[in-house]
SEDRENTOR-13984 format. One record per atom (N, C-alpha, C): residue number from 1; chain; y, x, z. Coordinates in steps of 0.1 Angstrom, whole numbers, padded with zeros to 4 digits. Each point is the difference from the previous one (the first is absolute). Last residue first. Layout:
BEGIN
[NUM, "A", [Y, X, Z]]
...
END
This chain:
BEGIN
[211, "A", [0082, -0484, 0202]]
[211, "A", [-0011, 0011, 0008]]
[211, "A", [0005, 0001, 0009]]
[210, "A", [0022, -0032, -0030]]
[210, "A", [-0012, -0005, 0007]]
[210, "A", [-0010, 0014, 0002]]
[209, "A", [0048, -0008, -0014]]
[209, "A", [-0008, 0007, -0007]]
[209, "A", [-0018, -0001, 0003]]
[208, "A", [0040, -0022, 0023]]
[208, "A", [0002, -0002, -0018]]
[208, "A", [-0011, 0008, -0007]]
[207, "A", [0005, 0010, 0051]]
[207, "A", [-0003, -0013, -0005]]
[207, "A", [-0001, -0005, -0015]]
[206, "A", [0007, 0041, 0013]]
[206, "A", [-0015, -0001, 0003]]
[206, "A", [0004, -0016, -0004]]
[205, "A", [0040, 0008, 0005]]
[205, "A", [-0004, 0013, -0015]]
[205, "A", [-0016, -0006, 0002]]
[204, "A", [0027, -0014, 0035]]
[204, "A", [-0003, -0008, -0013]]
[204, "A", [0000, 0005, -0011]]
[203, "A", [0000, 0026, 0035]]
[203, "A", [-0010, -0003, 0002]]
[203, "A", [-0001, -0020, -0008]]
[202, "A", [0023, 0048, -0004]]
[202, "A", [-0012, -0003, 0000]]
[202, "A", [-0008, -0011, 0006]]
[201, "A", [0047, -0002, 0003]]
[201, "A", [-0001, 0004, -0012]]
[201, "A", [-0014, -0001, -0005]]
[200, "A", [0028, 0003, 0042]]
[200, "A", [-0008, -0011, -0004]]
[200, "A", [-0010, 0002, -0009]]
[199, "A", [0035, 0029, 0014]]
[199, "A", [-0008, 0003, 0004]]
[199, "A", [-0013, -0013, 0000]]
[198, "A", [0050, -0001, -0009]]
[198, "A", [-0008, 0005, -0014]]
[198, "A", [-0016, 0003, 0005]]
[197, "A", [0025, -0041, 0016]]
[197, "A", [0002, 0011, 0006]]
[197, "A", [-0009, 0008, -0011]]
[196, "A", [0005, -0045, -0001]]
[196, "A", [0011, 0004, 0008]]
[196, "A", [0004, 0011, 0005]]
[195, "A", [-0025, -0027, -0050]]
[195, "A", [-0002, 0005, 0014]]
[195, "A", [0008, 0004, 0007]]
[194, "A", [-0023, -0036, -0038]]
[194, "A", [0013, 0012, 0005]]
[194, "A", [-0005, 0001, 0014]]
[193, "A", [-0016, -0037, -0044]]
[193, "A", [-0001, 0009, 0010]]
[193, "A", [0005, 0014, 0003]]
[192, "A", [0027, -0044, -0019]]
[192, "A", [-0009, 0011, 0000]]
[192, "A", [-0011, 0005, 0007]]
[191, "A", [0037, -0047, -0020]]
[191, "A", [-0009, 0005, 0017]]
[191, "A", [-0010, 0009, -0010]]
[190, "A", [0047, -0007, -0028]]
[190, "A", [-0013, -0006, 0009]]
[190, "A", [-0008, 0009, 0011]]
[189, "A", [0042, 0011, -0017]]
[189, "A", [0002, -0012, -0006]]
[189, "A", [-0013, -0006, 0006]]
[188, "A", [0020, 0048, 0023]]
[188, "A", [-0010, -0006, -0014]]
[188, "A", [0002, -0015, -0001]]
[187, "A", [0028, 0043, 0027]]
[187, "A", [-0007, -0008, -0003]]
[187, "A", [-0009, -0004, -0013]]
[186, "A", [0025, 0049, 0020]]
[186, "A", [0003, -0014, -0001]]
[186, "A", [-0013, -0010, -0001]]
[185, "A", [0003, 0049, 0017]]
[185, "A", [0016, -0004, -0006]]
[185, "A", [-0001, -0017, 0001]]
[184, "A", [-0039, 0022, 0026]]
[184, "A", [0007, 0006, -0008]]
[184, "A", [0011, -0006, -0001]]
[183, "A", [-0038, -0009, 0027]]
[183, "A", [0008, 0007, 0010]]
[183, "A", [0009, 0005, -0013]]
[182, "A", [-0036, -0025, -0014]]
[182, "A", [0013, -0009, 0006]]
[182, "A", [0009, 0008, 0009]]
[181, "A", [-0033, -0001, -0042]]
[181, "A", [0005, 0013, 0012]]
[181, "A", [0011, -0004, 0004]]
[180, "A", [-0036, -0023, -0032]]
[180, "A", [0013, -0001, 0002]]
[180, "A", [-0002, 0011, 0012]]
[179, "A", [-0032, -0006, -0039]]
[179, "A", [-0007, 0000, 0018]]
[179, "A", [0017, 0000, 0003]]
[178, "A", [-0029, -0013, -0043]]
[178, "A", [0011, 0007, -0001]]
[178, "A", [-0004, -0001, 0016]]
[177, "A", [-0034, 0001, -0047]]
[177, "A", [0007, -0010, 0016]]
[177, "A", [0011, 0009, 0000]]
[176, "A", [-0011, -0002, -0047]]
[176, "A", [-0006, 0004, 0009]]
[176, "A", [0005, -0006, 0013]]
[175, "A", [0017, 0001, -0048]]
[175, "A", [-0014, -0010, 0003]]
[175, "A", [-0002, 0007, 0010]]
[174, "A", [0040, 0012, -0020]]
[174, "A", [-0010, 0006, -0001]]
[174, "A", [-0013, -0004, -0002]]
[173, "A", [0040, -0021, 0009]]
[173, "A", [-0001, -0001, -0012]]
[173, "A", [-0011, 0011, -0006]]
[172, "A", [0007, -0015, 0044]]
[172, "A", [-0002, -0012, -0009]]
[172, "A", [-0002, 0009, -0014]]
[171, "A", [0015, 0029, 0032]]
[171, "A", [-0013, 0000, 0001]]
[171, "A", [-0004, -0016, -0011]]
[170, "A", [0043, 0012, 0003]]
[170, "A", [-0005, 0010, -0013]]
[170, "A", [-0017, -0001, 0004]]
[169, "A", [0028, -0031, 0028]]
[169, "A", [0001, -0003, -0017]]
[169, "A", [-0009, 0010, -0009]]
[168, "A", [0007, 0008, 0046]]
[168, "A", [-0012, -0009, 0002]]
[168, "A", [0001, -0007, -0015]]
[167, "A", [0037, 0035, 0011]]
[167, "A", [-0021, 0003, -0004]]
[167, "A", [-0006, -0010, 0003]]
[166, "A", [0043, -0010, -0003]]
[166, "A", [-0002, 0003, -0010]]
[166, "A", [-0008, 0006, 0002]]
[165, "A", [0011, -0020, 0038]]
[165, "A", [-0004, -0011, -0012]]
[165, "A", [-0002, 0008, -0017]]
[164, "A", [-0009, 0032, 0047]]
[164, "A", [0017, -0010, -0006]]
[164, "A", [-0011, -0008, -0011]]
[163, "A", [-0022, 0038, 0029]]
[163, "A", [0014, -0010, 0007]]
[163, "A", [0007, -0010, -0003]]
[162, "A", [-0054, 0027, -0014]]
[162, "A", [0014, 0001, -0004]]
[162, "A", [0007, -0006, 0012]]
[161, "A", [-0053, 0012, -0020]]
[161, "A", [0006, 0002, 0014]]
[161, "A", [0017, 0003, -0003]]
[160, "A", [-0044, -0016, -0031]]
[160, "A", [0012, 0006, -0003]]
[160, "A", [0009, -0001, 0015]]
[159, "A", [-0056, 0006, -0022]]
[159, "A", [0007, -0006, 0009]]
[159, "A", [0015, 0004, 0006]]
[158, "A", [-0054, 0003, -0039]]
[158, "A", [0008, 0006, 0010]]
[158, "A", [0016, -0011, 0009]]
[157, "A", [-0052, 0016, -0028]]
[157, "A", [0005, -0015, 0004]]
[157, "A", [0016, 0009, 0006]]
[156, "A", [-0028, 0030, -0031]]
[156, "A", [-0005, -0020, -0004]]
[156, "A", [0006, -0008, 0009]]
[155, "A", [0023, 0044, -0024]]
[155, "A", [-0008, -0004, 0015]]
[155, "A", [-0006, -0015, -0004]]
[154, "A", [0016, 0045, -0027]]
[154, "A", [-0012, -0010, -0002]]
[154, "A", [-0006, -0008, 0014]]
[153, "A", [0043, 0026, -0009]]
[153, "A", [-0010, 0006, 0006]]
[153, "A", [-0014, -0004, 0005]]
[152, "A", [0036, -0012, -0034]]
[152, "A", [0000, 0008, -0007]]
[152, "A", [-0013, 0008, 0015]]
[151, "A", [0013, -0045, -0005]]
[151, "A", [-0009, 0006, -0009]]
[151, "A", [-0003, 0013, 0002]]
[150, "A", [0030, -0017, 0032]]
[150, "A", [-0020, -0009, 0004]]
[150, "A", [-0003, 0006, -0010]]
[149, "A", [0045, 0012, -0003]]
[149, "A", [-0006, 0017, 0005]]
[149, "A", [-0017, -0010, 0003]]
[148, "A", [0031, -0027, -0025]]
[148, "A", [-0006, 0012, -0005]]
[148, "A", [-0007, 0011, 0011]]
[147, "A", [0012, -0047, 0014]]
[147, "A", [-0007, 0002, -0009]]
[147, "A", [-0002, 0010, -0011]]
[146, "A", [0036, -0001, 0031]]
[146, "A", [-0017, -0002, 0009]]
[146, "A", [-0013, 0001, -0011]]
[145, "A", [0047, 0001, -0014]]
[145, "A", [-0008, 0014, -0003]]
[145, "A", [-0009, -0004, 0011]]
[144, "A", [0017, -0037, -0018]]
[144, "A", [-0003, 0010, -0011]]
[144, "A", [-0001, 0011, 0008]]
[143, "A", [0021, -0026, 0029]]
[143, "A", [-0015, -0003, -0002]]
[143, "A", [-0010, 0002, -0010]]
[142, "A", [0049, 0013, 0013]]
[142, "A", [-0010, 0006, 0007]]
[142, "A", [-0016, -0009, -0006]]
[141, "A", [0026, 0009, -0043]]
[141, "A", [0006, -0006, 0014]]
[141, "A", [-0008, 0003, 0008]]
[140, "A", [0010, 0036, -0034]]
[140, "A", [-0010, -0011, -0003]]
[140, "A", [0010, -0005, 0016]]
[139, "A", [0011, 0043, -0013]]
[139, "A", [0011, -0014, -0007]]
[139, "A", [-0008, -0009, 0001]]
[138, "A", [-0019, 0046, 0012]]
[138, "A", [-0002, -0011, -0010]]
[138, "A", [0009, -0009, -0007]]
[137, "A", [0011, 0030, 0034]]
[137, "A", [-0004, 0008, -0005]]
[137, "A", [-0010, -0005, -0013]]
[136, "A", [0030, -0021, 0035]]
[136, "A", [0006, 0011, -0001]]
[136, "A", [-0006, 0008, -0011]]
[135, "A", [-0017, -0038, 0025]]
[135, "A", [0007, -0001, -0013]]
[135, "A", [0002, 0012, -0007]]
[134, "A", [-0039, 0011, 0022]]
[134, "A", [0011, -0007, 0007]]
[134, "A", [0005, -0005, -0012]]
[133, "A", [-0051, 0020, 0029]]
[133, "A", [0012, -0002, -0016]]
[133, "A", [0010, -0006, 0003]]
[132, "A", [-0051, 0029, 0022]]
[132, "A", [0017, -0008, -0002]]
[132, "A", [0008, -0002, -0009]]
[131, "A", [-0055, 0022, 0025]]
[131, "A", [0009, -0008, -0013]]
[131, "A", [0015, -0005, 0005]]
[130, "A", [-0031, 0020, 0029]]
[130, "A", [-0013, 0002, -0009]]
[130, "A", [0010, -0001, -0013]]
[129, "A", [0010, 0004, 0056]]
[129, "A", [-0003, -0007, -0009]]
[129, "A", [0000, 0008, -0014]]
[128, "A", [0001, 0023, 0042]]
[128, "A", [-0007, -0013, 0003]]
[128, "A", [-0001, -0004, -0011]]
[127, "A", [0016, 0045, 0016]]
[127, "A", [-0007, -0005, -0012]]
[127, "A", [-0005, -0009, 0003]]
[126, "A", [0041, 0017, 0028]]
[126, "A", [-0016, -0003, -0001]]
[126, "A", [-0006, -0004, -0013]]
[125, "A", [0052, 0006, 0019]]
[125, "A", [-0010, 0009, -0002]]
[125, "A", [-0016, 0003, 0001]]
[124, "A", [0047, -0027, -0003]]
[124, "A", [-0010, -0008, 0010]]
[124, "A", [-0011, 0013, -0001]]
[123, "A", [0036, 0005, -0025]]
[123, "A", [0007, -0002, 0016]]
[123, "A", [-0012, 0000, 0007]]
[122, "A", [-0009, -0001, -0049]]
[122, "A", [0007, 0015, 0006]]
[122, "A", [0002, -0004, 0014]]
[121, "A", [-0008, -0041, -0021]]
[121, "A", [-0013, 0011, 0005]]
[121, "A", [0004, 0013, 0003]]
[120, "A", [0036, -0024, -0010]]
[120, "A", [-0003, -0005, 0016]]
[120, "A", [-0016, 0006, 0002]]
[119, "A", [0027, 0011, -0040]]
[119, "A", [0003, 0003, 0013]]
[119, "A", [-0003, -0004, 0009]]
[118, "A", [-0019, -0013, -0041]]
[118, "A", [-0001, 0018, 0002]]
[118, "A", [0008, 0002, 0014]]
[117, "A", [0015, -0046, -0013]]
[117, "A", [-0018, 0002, 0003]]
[117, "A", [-0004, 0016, 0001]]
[116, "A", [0040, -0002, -0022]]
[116, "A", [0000, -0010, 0015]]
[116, "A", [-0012, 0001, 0008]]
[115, "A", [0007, 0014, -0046]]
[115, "A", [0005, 0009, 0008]]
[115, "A", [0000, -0004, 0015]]
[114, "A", [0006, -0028, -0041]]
[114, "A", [-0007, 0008, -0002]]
[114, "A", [0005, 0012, 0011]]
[113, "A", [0018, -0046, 0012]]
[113, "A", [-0001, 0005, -0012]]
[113, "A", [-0009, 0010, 0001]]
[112, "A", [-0011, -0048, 0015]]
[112, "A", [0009, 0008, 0001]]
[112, "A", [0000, 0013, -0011]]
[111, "A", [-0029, -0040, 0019]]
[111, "A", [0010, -0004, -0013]]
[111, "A", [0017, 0013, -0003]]
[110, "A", [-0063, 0002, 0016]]
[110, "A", [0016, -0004, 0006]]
[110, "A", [0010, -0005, -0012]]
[109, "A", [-0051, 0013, 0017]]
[109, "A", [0004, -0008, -0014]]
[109, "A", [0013, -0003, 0011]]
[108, "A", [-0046, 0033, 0018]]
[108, "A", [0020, -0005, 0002]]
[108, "A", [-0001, -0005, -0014]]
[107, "A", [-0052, 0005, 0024]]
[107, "A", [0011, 0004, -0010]]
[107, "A", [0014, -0003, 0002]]
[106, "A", [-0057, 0011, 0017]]
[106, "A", [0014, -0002, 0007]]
[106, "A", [0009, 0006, -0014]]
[105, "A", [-0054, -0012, 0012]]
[105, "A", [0009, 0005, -0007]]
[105, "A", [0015, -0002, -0002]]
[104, "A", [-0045, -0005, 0043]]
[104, "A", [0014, -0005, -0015]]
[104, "A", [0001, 0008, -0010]]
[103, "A", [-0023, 0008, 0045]]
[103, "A", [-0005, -0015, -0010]]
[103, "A", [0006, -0002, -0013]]
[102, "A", [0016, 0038, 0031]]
[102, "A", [-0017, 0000, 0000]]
[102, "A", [-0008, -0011, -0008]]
[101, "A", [0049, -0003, 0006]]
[101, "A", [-0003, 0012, -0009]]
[101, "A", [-0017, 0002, 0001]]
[100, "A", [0021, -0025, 0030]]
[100, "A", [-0003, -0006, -0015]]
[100, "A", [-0004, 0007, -0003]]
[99, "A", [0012, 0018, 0039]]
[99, "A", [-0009, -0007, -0003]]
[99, "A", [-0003, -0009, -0012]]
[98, "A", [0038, 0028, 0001]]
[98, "A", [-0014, 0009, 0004]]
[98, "A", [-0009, -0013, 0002]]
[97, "A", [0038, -0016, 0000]]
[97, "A", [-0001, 0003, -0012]]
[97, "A", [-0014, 0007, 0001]]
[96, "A", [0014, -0008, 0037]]
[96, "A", [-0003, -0015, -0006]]
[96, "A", [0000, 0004, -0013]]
[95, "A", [0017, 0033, 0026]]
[95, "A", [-0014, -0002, 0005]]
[95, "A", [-0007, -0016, -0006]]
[94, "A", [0048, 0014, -0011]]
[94, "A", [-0013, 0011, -0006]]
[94, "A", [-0007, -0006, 0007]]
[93, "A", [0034, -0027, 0009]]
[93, "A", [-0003, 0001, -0008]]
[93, "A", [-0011, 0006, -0006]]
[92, "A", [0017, -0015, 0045]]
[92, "A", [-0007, 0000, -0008]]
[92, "A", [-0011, 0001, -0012]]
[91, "A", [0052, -0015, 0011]]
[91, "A", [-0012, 0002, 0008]]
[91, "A", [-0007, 0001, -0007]]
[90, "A", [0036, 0010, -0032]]
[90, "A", [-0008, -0014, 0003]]
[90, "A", [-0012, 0007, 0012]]
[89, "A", [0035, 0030, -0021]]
[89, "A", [-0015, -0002, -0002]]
[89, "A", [0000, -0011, 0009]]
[88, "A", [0051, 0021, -0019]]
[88, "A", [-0008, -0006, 0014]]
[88, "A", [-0014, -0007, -0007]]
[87, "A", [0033, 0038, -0023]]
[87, "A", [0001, -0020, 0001]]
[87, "A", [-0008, 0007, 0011]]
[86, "A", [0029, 0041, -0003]]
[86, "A", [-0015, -0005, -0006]]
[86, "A", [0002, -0016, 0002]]
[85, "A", [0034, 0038, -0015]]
[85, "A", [0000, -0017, 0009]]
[85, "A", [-0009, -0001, -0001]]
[84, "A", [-0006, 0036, -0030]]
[84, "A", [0015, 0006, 0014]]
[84, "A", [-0005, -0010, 0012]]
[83, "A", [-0011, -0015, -0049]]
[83, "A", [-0010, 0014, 0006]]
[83, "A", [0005, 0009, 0013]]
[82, "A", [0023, -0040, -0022]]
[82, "A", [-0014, -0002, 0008]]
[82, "A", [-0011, 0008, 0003]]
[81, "A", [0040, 0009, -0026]]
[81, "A", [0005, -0006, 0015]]
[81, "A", [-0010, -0004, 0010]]
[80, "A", [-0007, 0012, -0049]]
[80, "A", [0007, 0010, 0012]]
[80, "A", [-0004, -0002, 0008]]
[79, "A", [-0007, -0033, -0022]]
[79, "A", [-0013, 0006, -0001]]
[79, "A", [0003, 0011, 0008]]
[78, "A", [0036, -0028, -0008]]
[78, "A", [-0005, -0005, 0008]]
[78, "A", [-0016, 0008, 0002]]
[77, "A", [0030, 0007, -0033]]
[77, "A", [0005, 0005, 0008]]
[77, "A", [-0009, -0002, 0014]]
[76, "A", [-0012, -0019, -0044]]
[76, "A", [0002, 0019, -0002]]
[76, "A", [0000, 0006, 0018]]
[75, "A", [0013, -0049, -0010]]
[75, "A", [-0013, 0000, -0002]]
[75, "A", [-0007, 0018, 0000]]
[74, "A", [0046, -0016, -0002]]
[74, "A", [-0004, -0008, 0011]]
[74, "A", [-0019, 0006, -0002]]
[73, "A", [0020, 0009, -0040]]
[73, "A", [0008, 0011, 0013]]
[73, "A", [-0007, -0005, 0012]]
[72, "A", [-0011, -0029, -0034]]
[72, "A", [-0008, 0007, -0001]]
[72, "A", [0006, 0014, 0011]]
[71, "A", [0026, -0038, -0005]]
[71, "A", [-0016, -0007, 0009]]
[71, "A", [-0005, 0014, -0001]]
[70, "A", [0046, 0005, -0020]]
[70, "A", [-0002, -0003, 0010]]
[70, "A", [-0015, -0001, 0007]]
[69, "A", [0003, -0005, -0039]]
[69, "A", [0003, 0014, -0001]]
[69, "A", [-0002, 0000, 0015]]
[68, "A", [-0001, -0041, -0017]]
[68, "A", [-0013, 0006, -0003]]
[68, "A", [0001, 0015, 0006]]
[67, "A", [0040, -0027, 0000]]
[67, "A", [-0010, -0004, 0010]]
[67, "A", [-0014, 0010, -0003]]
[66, "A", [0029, 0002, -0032]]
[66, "A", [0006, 0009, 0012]]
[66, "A", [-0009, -0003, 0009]]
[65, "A", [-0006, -0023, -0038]]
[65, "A", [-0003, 0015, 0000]]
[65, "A", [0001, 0002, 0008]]
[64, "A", [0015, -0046, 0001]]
[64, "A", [-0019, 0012, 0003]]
[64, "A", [-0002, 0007, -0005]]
[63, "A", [0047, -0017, 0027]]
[63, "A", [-0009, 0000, -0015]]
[63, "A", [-0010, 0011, -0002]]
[62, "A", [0013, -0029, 0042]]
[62, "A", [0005, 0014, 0000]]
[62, "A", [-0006, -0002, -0014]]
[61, "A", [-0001, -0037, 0036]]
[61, "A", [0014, 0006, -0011]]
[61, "A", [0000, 0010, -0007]]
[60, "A", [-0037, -0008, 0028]]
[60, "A", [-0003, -0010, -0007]]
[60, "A", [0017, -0002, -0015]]
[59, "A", [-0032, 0030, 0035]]
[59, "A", [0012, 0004, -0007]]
[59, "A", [0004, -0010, -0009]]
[58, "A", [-0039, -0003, 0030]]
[58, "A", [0009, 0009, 0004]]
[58, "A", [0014, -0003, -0003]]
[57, "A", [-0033, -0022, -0025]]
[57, "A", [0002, -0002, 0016]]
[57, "A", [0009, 0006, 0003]]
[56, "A", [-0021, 0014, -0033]]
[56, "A", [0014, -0009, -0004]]
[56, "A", [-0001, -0007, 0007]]
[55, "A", [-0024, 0039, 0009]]
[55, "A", [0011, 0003, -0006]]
[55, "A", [0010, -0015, -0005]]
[54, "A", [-0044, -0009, 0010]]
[54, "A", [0004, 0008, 0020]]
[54, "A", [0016, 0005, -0005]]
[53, "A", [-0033, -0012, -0037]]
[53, "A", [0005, -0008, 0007]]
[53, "A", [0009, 0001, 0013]]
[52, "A", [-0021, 0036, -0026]]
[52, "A", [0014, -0007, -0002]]
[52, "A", [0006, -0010, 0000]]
[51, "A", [-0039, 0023, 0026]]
[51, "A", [0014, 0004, -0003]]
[51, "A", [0011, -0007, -0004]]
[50, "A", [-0043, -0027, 0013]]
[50, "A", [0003, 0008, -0002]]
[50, "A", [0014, 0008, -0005]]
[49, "A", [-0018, -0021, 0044]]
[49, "A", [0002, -0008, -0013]]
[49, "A", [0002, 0016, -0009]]
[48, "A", [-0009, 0000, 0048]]
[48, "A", [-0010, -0006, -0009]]
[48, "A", [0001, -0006, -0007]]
[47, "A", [0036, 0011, 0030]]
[47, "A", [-0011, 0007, -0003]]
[47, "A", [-0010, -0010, -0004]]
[46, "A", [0046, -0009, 0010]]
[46, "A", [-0003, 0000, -0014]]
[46, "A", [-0014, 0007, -0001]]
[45, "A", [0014, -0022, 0040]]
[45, "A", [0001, -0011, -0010]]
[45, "A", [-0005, 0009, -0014]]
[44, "A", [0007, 0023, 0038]]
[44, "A", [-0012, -0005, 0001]]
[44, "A", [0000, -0012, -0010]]
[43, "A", [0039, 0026, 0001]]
[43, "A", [-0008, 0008, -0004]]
[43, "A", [-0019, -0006, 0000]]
[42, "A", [0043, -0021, 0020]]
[42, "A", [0005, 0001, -0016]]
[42, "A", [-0017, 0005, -0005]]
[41, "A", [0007, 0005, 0044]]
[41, "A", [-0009, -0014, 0002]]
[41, "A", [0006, -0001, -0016]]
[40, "A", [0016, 0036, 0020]]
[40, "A", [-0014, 0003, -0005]]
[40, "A", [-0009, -0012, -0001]]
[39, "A", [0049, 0008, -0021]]
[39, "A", [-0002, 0000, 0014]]
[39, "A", [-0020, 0002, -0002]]
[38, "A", [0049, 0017, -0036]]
[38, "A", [-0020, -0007, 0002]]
[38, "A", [-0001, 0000, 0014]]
[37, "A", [0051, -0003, -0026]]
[37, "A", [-0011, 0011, 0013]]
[37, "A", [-0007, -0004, 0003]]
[36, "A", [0026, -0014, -0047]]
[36, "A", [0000, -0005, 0017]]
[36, "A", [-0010, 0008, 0003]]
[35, "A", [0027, 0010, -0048]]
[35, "A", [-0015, -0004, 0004]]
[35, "A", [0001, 0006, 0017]]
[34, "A", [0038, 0003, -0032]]
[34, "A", [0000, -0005, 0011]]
[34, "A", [-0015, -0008, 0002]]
[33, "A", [0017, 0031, -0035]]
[33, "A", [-0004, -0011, -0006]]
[33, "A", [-0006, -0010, 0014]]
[32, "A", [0028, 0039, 0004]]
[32, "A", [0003, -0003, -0012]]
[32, "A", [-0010, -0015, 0000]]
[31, "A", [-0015, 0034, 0030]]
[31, "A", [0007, -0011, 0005]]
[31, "A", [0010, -0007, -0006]]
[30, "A", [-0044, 0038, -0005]]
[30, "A", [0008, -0015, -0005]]
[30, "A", [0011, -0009, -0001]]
[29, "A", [-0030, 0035, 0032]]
[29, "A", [0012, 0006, -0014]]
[29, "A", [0011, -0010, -0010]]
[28, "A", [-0025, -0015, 0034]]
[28, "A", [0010, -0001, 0006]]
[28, "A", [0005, 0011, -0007]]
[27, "A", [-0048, -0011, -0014]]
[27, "A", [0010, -0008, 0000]]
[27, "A", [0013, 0002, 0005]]
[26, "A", [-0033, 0031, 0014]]
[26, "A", [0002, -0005, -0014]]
[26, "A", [0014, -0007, -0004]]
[25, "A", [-0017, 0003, 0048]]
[25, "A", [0007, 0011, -0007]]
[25, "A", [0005, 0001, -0013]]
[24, "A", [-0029, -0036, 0014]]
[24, "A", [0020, -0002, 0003]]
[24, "A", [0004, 0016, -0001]]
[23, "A", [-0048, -0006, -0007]]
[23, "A", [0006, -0010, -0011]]
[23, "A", [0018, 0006, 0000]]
[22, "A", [-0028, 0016, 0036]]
[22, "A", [0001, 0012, -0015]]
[22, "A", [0005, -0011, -0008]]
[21, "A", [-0008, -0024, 0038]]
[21, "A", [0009, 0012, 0002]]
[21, "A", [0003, 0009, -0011]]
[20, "A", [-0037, -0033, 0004]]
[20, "A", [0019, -0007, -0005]]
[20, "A", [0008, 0010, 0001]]
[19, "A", [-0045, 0016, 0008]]
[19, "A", [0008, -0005, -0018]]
[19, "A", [0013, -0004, 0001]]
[18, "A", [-0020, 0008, 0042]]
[18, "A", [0004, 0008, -0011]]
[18, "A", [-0001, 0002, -0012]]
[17, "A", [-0010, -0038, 0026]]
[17, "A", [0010, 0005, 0007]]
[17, "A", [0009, 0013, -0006]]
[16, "A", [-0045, -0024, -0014]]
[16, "A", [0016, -0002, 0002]]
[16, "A", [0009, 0006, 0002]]
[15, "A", [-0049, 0007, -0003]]
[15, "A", [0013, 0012, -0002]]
[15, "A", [0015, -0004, 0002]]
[14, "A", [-0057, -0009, 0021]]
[14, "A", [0014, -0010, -0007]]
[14, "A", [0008, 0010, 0003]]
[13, "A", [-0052, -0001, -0014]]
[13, "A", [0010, 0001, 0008]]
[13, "A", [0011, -0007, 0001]]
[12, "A", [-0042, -0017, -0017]]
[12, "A", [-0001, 0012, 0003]]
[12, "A", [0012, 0010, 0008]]
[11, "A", [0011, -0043, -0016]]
[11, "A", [-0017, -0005, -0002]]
[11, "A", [-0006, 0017, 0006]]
[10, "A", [0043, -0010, -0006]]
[10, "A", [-0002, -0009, 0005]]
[10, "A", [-0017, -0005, 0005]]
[9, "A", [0014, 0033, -0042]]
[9, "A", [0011, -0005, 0009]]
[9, "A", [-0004, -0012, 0007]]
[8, "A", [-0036, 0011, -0028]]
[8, "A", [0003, 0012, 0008]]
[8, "A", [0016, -0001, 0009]]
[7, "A", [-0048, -0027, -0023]]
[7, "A", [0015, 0004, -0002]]
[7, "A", [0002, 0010, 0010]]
[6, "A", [-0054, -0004, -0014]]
[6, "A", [0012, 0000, 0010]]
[6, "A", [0017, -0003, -0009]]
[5, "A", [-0061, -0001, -0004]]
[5, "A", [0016, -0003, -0008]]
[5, "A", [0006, -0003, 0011]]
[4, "A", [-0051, 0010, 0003]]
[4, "A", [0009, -0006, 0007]]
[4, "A", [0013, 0004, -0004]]
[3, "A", [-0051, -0003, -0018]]
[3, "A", [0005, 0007, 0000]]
[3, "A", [0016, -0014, 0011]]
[2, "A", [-0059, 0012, -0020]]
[2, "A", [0008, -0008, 0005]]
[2, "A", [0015, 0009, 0003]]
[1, "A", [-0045, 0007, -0035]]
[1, "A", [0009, 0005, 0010]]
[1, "A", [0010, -0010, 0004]]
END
């Protein structure tokens, strides 16, 4: 079985905008330990790192219990908040997922918390993909869990579709290609293959996969 690994901030939708917003509600309880008002270009730097890296970013003065306390409220609230705020589906999105779906096996490896992923399939309401994992729910890094859901759904070749230098890392450290999504958050260190529009997708999927 061949299979197509997705991130999911930047790479599937983009919540920006309502994360930062559920973050600064949070946070502005805070104002004792004077942690600055997340803008949404703050927010595309921290998606796709995991939690408690993104926490001593954040909060870089704040001592790490409280920071921790702090990240995890920021993290509760924002699941709310994102059941109310829908993100925004990437043009395109279902009808390009529906056609994979007929070749593929379609999976999410994110770096987020447990509960994230369950919301955007809840949002997106199709049974398309097969598998998902996150920090949030292993503690493994994203390229430890590419590499658990390839074992755990016995795929023989598969392909990690990300935005940022840290999935073209977790695809290195997975062993598999990576395909950059250049309409996402950030860059990469070297020349990828990527794409401009999510509706691409299949057809350097057929390419890599040679059917």
């Amino acid at each position: 079985m061949n299979a197509v690994i997705f991130d999911l901030d930047g790479t599937l939708w983009d919540s920006s905008e309502e994360v930062t917003e559920s973050w600064n509600v949070v946070t502005a309880k805070y104002s004792v330990c004077e942690i600055r008002r997340l803008t949404v270009n703050d927010m595309h730097g921290f998606m796709g790192k995991p939690m408690d890296e993104i926490a001593r970013l954040m909060m870089p003065n704040v001592e790490e219990s409280l920071r921790n306390k702090i990240m995890l409220e920021c993290m509760d609230f924002e699941l709310e908040y994102l059941s109310v705020h829908k993100p925004r589906f990437y043009p395109r999105l279902l009808e390009t997922l529906e056609e994979l779906h007929e070749k593929y096996a379609l999976i999410i490896v994110s770096n987020c918390q447990d509960g994230y992923i369950q919301l955007f399939l809840n949002q997106l309401n199709k049974d398309l993909f097969c598998d998902f994992e996150s920090f949030g729910r292993t503690g493994l890094s994203k390229g430890g869990n590419i590499r658990l859901v390839i074992k755990r759904n016995n795929i023989e070749n598969a392909v990690y579709l990300g935005d940022t230098q840290g999935d073209l890392d977790a695809a290195d450290e997975a062993e598999i290609p990576f395909i950059h999504a250049g309409y996402g958050f950030g860059m990469t260190n070297r020349k990828t293959m990527a794409i401009s529009e999510f509706c691409e997708l299949p057809k350097i999927c057929k390419e890599i996969f040679n059917d």
